[in-house]
DOVO-739790 format. One line per 2 residues: for each residue x, y, z of C-alpha. Coordinates in pm, whole numbers. Layout:
<atoms>
X,Y,Z; ...
</atoms>
This chain:
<atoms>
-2929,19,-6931; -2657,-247,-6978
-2347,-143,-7153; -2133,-345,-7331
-1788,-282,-7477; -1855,-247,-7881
-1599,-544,-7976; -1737,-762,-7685
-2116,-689,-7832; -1967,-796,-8171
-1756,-1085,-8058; -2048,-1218,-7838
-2300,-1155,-8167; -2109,-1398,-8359
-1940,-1162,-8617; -1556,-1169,-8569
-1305,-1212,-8261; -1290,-909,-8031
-951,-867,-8184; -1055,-875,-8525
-1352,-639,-8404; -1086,-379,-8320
-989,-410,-8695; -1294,-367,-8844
-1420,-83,-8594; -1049,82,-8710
-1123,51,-9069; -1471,265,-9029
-1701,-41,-9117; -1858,-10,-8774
-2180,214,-8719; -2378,307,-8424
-2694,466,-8502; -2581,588,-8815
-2244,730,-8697; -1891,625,-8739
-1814,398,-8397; -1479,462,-8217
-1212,207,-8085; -1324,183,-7712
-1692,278,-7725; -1939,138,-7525
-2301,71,-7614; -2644,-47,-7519
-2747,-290,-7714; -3112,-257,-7665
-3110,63,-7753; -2870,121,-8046
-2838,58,-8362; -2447,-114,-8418
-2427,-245,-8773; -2110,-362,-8979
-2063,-306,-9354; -2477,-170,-9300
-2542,-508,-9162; -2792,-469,-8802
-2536,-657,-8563; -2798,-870,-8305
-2582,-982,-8012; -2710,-1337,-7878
-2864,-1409,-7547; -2642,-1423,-7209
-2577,-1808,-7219; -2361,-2002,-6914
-2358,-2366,-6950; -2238,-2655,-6681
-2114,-2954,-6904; -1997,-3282,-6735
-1696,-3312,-6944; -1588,-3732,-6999
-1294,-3856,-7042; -1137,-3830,-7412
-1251,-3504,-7491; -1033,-3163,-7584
-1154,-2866,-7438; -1129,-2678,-7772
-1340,-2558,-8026; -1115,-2757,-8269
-842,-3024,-8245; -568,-3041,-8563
-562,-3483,-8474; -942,-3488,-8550
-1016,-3562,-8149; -1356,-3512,-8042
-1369,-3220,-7875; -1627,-3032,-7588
-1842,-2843,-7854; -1935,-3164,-8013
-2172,-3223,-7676; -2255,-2838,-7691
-2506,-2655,-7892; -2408,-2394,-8171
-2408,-2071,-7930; -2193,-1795,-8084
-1925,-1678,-7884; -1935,-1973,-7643
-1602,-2007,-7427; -1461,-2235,-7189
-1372,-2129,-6811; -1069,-2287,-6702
-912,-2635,-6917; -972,-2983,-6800
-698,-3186,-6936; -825,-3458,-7202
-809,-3760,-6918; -986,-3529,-6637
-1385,-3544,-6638; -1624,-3369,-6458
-1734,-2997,-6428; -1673,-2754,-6742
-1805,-2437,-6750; -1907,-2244,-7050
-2045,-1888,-7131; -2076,-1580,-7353
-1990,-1358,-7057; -1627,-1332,-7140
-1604,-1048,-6877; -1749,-1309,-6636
-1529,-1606,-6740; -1212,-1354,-6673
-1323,-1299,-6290; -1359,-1687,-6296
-1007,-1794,-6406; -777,-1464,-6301
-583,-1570,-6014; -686,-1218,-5846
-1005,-1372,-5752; -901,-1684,-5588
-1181,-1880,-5715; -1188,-2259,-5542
-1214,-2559,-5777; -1295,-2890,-5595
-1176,-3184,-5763; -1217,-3588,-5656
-920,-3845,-5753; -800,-4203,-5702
-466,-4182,-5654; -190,-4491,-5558
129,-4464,-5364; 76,-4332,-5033
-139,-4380,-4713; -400,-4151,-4595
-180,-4024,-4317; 131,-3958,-4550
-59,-3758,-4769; -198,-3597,-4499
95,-3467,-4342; 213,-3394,-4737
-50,-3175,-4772; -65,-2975,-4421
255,-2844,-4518; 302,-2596,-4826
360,-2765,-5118; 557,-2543,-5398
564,-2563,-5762; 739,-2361,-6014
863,-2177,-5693; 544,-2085,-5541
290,-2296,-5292; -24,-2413,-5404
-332,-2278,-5306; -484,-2554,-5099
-779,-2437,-4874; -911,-2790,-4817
-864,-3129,-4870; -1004,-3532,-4754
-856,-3836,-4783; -984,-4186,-4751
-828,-4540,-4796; -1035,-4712,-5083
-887,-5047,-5120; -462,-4999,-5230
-575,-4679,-5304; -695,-4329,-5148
-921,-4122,-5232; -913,-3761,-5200
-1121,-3458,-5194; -954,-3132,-5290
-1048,-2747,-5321; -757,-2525,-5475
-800,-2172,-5502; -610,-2118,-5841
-605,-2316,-6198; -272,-2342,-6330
-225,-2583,-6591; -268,-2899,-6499
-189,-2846,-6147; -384,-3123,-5973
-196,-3379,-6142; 142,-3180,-6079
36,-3158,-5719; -30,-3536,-5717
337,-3639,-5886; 474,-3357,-5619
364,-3588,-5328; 453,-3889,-5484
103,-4003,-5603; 17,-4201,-5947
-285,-4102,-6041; -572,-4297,-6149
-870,-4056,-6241; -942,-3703,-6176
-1274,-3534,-6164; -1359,-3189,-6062
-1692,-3137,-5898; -1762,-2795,-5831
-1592,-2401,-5983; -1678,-2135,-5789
-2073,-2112,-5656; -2132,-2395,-5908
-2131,-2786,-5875; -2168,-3058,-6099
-2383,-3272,-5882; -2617,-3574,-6034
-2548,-3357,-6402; -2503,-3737,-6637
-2185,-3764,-6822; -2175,-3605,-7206
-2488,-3409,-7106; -2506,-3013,-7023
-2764,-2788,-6855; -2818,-2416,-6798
-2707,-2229,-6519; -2984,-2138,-6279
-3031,-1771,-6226; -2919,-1771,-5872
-2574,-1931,-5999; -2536,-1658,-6264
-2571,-1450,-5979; -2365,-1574,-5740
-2096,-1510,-6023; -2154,-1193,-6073
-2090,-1079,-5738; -1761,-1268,-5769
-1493,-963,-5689; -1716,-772,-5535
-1526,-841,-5146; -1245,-775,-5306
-1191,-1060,-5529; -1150,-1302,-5279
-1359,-1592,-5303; -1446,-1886,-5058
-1565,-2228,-5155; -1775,-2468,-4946
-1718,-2812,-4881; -1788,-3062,-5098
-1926,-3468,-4986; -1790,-3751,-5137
-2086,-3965,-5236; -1909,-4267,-5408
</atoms>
């Protein structure tokens, strides 16, 4: 038996917002097998009956999508200066959300699901969960940003969370591999102007148990069942979270 909050079942079945769902389910147009449904109920979907206005409500399939996000594109499910935006690669899956932003000139690994208890553990800073990003960056040398980054490096009065990081001379320019354990906005490229560095592209490669790999840009695949997994048991230490190491394979 799965249970499922009853404005998360309606929110993931397409009908309203989970905050809208509280409205509806407060104005008495929300049934469970006949009865009145309550403000913080919980059902099973495959075995009740949840309609709204006498409507059967038929929540959608678990989906969790790994896009390979290009440059150019919002991460929104609408943008008010007509730019393209993420859901024009994606298919028409109620209830699909985003994990974490990528800024419109950072590519790379976006993650998208229906789980929006899931996507919480993902982004909450409780969990820790590492992000490995690769950049091309110009204005130091390998060792200076080495020894920048072996020290704590604070913004908005508190250190990142680096737990790893490569660098490599590439030309006039380095190269650097970097795993963060937290998402604040845009806080690669804050981290980068912090030490000094211009950068020149930004690309994340792996959230959590999951990693982009040989994925093509603009296209999107399906979680594998062992990576749905893996983030479920995210929290489940604790909240605490460790990534692997990533290769750089340019």
């Amino acid at each position: 038996m799965t249970l499922l909050r009853l404005q998360r079942l309606l929110a993931r079945a397409g009908v309203t917002s989970r905050r809208k769902a509280e409205d509806l389910i407060r104005a008495g147009r929300v049934r469970i097998d006949g009865g009145v449904a309550a403000l913080g109920t919980s059902v099973d979907p495959a075995r009740q009956r949840v309609t709204v206005d006498g409507r059967p409500v038929r929540p959608v399939p678990m989906t969790w999508l790994a896009l390979n996000k290009p440059v150019g594109y919002v991460v929104s499910r609408g943008d008010p200066d007509g730019r393209q935006t993420v859901y024009d690669l994606l298919p028409k899956t109620p209830g699909l959300t985003y994990v974490g932003r990528l800024d419109m000139m950072t590519s790379g690994l976006l993650l998208l699901t229906t789980d929006g208890t899931a996507a919480h553990r993902l982004t909450h800073p409780r969990f820790a969960v590492p992000r490995t990003y690769w950049l091309r960056a110009h204005g130091l040398g390998v060792r200076a940003v080495q020894a920048a980054l072996a020290r704590p490096v604070v913004i908005d009065g508190r250190a990142v969370q680096t737990t790893r990081f490569r660098v490599r001379t590439v030309g006039r320019a380095v190269e650097l591999e970097l795993t963060l354990a937290e998402g604040r906005h845009r806080i690669v490229r804050r981290l980068a102007e912090a030490l000094g560095l211009k950068v020149e592209w930004l690309h994340r490669v792996a959230y959590g148990p999951v990693r982009l790999g040989r994925l093509p840009e603009a296209r999107y695949r399906a979680l594998t069942p062992a990576e749905i997994r893996a983030i479920d048991r995210l929290g489940a230490d604790g909240g605490h979270v460790t990534g692997r190491r990533a290769r750089i394979e340019r």
